[in-house]
C-alpha positions as CSV (number, residue, x, y, z in Angstrom):
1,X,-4.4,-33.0,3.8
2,X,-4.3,-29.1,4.5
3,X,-5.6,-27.2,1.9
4,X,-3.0,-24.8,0.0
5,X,-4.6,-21.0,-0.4
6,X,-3.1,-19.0,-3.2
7,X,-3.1,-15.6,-3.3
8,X,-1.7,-13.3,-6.3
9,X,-0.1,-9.4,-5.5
10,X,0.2,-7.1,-8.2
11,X,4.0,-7.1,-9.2
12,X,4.3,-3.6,-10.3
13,X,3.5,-2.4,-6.6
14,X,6.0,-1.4,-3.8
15,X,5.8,-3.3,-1.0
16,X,6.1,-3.7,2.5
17,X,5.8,-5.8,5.5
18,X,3.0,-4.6,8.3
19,X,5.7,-4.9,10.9
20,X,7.5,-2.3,9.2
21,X,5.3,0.4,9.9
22,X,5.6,-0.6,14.1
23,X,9.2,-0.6,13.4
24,X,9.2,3.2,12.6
25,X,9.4,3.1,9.4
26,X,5.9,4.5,8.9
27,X,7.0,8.0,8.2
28,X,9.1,7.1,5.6
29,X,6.9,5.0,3.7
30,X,4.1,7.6,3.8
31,X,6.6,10.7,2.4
32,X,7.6,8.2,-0.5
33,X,3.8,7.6,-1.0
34,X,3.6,11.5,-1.0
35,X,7.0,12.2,-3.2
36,X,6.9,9.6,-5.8
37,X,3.1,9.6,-6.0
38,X,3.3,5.5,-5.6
39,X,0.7,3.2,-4.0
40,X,2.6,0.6,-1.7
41,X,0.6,-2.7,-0.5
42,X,1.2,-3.7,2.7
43,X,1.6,-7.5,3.4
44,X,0.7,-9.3,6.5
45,X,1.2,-13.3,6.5
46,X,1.9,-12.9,3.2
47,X,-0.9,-12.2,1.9
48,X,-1.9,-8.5,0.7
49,X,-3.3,-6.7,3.9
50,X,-4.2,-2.9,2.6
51,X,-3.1,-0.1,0.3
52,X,-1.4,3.4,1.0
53,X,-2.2,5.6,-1.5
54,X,-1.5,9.4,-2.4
55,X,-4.5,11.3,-1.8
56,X,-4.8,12.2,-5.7
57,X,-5.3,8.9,-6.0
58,X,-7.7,8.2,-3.6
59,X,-9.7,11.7,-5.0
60,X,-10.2,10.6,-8.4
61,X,-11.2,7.0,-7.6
62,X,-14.0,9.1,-5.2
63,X,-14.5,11.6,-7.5
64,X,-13.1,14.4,-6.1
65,X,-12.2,17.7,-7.6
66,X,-8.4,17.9,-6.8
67,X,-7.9,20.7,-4.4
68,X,-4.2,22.4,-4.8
């Protein structure tokens, strides 16, 4: 019997497929990172791949001073 792996995704996260971003869509999922200041999860096999993340995000998890 094949074993059945289960994997959970946060629900309150954008997301989108990996294929997306080769199907130029790329550009537009990084601006609404940018505008809306939203993480988005991208998916591959259905199963949570990687993160894109606004860069004020990514500076306080670092421990950045925020640079304007």
């Amino acid at each position: 019997m094949k074993k059945v792996e289960y994997t959970l995704m946060p629900t309150n996260m954008p997301s989108v497929n990996i294929s997306s971003l080769s199907q130029g869509k790329s550009a537009q999922i990084v601006k609404k990172v940018h505008t809306e200041n939203v993480d988005v999860l991208i998916v591959k096999n259905n199963k949570p791949y990687a993160v894109i993340m606004p860069y004020s995000t990514y500076s306080k998890g670092k421990g950045f001073k925020n640079e304007k």
